[in-house]
mmCIF file of the N, C-alpha and C atoms, coordinates in Angstrom:
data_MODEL
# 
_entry.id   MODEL 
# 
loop_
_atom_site.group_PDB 
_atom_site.id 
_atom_site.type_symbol 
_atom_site.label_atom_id 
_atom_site.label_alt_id 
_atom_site.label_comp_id 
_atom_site.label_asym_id 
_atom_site.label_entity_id 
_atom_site.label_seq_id 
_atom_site.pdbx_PDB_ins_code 
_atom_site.Cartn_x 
_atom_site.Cartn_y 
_atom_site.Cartn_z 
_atom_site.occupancy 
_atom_site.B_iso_or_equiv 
_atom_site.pdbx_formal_charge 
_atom_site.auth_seq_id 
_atom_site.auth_comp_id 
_atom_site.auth_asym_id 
_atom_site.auth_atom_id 
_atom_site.pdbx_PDB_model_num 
ATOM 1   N N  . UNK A 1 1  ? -12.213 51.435 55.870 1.00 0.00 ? 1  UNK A N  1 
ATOM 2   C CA . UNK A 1 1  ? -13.296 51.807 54.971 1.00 0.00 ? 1  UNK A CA 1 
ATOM 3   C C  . UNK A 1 1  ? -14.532 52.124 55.813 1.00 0.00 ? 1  UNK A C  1 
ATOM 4   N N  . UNK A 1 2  ? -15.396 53.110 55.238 1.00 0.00 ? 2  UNK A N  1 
ATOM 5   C CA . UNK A 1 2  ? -16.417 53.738 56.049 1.00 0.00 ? 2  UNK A CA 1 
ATOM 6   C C  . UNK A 1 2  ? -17.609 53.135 55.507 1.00 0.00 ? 2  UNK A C  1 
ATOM 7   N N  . UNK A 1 3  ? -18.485 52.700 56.464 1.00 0.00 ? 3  UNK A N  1 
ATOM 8   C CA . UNK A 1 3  ? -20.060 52.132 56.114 1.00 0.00 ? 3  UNK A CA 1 
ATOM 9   C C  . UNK A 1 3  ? -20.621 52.552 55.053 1.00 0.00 ? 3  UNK A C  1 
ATOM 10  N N  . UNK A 1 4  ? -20.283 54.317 54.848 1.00 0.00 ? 4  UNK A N  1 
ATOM 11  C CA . UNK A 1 4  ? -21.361 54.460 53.912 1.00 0.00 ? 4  UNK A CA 1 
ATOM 12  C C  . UNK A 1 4  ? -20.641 53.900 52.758 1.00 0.00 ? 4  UNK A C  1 
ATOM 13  N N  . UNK A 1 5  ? -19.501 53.711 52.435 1.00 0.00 ? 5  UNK A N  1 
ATOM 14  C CA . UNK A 1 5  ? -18.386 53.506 51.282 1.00 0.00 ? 5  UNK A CA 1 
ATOM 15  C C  . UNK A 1 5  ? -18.481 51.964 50.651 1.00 0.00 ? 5  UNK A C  1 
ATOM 16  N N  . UNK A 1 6  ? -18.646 51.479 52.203 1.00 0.00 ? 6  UNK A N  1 
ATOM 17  C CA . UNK A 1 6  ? -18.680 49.717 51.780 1.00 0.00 ? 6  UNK A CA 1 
ATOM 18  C C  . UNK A 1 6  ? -20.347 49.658 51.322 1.00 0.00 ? 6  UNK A C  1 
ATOM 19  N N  . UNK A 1 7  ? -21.324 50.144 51.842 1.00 0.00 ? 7  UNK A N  1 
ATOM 20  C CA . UNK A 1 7  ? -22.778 50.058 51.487 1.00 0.00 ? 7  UNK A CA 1 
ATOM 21  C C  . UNK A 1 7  ? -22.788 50.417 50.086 1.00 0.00 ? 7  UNK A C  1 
ATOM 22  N N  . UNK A 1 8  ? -22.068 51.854 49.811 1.00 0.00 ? 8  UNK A N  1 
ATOM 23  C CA . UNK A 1 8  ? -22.183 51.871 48.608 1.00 0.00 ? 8  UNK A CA 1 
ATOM 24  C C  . UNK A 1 8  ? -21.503 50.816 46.979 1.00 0.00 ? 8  UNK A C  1 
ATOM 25  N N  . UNK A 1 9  ? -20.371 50.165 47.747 1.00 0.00 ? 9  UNK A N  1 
ATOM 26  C CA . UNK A 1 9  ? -19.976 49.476 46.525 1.00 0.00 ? 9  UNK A CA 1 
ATOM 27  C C  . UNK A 1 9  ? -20.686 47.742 46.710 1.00 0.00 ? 9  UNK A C  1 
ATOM 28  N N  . UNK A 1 10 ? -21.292 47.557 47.842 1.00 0.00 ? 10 UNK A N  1 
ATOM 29  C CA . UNK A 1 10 ? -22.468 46.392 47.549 1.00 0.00 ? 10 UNK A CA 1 
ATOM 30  C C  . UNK A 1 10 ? -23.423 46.785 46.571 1.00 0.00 ? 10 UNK A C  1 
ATOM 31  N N  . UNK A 1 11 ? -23.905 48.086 46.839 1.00 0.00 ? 11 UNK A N  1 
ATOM 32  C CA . UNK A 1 11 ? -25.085 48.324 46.049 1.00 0.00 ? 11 UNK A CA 1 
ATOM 33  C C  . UNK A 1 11 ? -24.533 48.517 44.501 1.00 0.00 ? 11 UNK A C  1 
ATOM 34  N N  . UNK A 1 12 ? -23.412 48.787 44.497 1.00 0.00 ? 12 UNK A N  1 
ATOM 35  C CA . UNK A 1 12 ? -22.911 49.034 42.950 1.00 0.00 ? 12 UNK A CA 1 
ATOM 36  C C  . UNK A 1 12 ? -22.372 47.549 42.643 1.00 0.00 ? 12 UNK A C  1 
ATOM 37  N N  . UNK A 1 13 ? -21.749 46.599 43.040 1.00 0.00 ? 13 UNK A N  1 
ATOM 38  C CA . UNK A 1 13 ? -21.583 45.201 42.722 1.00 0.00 ? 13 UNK A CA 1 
ATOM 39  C C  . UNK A 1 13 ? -22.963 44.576 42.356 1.00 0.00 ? 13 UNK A C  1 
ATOM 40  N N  . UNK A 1 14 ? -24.246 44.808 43.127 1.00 0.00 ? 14 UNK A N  1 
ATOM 41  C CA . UNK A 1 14 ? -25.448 43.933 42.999 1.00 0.00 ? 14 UNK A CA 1 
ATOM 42  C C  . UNK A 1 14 ? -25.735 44.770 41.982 1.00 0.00 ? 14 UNK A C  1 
ATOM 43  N N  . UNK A 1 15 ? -25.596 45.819 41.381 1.00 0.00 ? 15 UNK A N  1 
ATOM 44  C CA . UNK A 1 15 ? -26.244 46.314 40.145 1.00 0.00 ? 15 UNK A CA 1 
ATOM 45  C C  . UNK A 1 15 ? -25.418 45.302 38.340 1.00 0.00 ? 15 UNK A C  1 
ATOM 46  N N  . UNK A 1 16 ? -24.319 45.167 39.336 1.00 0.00 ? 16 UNK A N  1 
ATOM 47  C CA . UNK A 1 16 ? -23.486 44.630 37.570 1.00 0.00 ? 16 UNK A CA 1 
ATOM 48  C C  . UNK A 1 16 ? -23.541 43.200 37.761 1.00 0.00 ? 16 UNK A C  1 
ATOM 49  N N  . UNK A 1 17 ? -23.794 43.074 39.126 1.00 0.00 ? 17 UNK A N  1 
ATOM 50  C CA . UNK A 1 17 ? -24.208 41.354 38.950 1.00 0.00 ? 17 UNK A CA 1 
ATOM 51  C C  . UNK A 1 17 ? -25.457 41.110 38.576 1.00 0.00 ? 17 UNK A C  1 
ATOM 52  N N  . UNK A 1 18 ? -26.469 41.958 38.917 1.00 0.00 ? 18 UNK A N  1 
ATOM 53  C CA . UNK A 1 18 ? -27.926 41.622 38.054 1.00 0.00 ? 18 UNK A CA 1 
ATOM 54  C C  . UNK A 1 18 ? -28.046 41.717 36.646 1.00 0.00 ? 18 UNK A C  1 
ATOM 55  N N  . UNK A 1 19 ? -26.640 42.813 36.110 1.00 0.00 ? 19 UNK A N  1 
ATOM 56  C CA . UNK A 1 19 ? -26.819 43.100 34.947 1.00 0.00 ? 19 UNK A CA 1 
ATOM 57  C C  . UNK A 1 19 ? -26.282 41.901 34.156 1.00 0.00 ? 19 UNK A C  1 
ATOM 58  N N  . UNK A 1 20 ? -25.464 41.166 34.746 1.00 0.00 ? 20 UNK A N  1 
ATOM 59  C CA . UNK A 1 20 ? -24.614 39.777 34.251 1.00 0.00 ? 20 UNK A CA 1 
ATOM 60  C C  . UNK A 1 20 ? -25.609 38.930 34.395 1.00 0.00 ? 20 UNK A C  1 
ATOM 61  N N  . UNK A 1 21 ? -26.514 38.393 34.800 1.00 0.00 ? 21 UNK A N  1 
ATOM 62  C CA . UNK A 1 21 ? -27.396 37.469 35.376 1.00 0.00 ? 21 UNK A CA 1 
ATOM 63  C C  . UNK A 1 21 ? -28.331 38.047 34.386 1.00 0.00 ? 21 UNK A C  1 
ATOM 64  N N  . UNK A 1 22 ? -28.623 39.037 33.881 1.00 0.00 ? 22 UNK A N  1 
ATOM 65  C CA . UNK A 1 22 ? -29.659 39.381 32.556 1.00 0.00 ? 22 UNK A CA 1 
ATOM 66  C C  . UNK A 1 22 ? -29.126 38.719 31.151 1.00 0.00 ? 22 UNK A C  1 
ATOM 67  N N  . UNK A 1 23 ? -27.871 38.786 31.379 1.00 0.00 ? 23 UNK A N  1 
ATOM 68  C CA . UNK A 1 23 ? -27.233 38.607 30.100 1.00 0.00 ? 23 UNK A CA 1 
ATOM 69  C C  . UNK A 1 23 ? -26.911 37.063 29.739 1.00 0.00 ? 23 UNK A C  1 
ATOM 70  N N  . UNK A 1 24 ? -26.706 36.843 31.480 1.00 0.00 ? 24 UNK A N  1 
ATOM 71  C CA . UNK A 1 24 ? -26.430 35.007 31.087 1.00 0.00 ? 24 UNK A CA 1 
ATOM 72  C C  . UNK A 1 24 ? -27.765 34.200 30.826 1.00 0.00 ? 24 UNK A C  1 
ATOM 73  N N  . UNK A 1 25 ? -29.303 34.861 31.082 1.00 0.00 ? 25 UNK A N  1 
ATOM 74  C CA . UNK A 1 25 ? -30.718 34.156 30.800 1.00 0.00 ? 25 UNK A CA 1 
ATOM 75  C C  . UNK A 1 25 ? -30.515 33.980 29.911 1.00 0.00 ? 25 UNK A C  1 
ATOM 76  N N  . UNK A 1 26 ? -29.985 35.237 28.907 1.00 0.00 ? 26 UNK A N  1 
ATOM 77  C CA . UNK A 1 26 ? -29.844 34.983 27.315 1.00 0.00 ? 26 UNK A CA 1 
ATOM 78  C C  . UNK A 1 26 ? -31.058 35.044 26.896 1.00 0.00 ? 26 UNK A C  1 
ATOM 79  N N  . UNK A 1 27 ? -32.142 35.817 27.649 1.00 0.00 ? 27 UNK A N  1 
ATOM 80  C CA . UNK A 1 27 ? -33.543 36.255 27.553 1.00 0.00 ? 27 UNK A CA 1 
ATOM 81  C C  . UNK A 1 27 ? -34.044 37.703 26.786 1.00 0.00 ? 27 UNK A C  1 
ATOM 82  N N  . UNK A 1 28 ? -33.794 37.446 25.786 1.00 0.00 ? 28 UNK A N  1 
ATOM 83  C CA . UNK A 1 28 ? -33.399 39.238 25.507 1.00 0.00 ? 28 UNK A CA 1 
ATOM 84  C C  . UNK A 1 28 ? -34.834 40.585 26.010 1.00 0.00 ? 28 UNK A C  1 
ATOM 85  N N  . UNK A 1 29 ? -36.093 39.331 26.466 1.00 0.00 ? 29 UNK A N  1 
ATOM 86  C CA . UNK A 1 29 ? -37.001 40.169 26.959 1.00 0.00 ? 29 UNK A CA 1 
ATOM 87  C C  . UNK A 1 29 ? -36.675 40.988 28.503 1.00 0.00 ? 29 UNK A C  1 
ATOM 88  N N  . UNK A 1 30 ? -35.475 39.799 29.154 1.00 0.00 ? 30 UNK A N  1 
ATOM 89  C CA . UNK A 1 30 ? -35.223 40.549 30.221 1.00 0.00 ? 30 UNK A CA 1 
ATOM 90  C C  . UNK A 1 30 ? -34.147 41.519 29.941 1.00 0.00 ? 30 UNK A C  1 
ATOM 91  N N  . UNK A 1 31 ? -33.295 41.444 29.162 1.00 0.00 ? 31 UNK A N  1 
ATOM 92  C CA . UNK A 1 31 ? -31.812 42.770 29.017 1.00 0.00 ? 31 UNK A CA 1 
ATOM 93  C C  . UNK A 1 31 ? -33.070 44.079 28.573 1.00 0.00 ? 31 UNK A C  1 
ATOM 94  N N  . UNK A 1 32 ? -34.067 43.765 28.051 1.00 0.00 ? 32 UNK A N  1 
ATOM 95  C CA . UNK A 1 32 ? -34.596 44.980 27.351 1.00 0.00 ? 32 UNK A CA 1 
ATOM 96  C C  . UNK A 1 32 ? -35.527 45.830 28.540 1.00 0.00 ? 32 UNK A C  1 
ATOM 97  N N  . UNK A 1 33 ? -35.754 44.786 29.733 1.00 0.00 ? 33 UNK A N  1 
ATOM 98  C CA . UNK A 1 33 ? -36.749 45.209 30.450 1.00 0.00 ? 33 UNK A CA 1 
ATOM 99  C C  . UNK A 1 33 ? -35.606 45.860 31.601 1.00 0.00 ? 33 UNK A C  1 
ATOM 100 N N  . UNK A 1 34 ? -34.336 45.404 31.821 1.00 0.00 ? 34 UNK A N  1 
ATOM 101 C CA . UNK A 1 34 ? -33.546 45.797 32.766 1.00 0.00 ? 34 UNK A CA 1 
ATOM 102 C C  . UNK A 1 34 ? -33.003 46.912 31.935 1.00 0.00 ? 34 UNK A C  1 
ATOM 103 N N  . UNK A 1 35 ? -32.553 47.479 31.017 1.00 0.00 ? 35 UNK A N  1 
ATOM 104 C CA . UNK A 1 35 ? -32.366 48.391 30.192 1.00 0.00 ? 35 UNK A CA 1 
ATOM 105 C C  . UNK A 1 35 ? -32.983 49.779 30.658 1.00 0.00 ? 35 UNK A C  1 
ATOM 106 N N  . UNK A 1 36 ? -34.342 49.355 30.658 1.00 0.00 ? 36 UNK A N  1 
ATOM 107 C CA . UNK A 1 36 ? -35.643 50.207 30.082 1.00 0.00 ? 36 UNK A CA 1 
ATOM 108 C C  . UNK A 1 36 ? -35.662 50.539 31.915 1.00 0.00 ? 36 UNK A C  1 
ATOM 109 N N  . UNK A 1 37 ? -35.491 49.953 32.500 1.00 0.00 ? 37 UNK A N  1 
ATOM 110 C CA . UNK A 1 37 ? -35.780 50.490 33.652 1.00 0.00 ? 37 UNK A CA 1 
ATOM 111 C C  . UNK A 1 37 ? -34.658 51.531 34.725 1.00 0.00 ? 37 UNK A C  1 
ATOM 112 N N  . UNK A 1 38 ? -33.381 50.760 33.864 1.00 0.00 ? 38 UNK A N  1 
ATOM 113 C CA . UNK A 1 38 ? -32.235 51.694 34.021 1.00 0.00 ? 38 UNK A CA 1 
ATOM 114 C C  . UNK A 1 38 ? -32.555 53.306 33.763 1.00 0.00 ? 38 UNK A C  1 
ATOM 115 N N  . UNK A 1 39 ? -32.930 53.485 32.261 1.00 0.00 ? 39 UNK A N  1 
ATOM 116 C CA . UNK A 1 39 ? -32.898 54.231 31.458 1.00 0.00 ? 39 UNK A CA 1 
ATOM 117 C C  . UNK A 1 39 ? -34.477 55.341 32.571 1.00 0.00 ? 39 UNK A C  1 
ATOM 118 N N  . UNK A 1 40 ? -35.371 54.672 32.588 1.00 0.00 ? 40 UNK A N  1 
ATOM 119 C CA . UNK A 1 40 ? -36.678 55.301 33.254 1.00 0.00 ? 40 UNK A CA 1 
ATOM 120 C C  . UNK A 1 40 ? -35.729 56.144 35.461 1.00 0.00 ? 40 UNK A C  1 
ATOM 121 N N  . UNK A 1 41 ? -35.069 54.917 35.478 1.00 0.00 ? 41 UNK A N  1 
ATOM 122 C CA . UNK A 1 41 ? -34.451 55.252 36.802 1.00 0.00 ? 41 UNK A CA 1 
ATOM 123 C C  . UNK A 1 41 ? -33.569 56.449 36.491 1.00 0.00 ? 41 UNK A C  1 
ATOM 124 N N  . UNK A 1 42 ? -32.590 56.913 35.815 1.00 0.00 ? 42 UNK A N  1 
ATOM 125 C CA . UNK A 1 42 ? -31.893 57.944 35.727 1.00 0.00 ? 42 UNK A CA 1 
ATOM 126 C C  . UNK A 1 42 ? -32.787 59.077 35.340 1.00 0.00 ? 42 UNK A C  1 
ATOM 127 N N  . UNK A 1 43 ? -33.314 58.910 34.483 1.00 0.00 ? 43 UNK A N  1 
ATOM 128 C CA . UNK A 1 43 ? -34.562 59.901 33.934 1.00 0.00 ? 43 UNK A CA 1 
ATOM 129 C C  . UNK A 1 43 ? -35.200 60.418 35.592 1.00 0.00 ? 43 UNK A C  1 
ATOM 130 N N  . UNK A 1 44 ? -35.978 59.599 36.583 1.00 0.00 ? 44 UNK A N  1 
ATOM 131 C CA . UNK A 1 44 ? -36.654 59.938 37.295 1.00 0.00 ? 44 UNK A CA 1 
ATOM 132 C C  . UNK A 1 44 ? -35.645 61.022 38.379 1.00 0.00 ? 44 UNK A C  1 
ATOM 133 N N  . UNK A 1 45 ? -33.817 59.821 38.796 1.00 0.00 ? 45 UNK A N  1 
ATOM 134 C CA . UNK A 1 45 ? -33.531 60.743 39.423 1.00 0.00 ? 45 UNK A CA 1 
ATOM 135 C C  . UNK A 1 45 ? -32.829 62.293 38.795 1.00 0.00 ? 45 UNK A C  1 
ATOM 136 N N  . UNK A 1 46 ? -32.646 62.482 37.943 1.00 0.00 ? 46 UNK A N  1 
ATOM 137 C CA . UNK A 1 46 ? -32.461 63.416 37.314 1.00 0.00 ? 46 UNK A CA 1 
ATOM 138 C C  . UNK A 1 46 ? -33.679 64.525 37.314 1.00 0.00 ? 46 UNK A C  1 
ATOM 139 N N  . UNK A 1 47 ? -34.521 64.505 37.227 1.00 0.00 ? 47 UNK A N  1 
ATOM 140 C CA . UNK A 1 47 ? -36.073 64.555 37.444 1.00 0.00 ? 47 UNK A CA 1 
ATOM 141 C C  . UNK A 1 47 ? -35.833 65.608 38.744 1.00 0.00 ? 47 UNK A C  1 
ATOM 142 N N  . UNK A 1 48 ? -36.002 64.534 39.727 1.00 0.00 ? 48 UNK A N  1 
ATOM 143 C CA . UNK A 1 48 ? -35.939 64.501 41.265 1.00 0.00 ? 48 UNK A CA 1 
ATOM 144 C C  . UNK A 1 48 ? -35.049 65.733 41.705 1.00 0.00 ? 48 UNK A C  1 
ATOM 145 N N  . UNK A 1 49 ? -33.379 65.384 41.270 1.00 0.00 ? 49 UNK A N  1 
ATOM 146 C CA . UNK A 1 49 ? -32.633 66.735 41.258 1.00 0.00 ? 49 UNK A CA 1 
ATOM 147 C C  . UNK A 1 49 ? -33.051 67.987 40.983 1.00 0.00 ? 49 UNK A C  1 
ATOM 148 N N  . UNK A 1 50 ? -33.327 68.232 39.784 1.00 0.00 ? 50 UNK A N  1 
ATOM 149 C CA . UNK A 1 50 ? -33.583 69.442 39.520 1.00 0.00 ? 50 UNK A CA 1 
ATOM 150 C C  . UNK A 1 50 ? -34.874 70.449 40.562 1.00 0.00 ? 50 UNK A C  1 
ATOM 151 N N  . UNK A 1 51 ? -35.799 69.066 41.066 1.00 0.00 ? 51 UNK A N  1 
ATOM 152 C CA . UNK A 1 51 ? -36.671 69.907 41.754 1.00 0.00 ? 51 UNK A CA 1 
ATOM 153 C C  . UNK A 1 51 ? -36.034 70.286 42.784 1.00 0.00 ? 51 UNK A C  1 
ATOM 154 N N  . UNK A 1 52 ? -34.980 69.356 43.257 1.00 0.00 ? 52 UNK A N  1 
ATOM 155 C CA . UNK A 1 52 ? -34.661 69.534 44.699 1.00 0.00 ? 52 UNK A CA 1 
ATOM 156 C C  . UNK A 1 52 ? -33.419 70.726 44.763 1.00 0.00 ? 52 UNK A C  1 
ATOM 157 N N  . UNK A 1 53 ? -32.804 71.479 43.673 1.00 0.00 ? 53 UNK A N  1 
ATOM 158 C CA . UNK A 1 53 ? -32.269 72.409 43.315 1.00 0.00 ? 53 UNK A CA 1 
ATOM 159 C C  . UNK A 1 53 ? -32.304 73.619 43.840 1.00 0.00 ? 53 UNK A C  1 
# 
């Protein structure tokens, strides 16, 4: 397995483990704030793409 391959599935494991760790607070101010920032993050890189097009 290649660095960038293993870097990338840490960074994708620490995303669904933060997302599990939102869910086990059982805080619903945090699922809404990790949500919302998901949602603002795709928006931006999507954003980002098109300029870089």
């Amino acid at each position: 397995m290649r660095i960038h391959k293993f870097r990338s599935f840490l960074y994708k494991m620490a995303k669904i483990l933060g997302d599990i760790q939102a869910v086990k607070s059982g805080s619903s101010k945090k699922m809404a704030k990790r949500a919302g920032r998901r949602v603002v993050g795709r928006a931006a890189g999507k954003g980002i793409r098109k300029l870089f097009k």
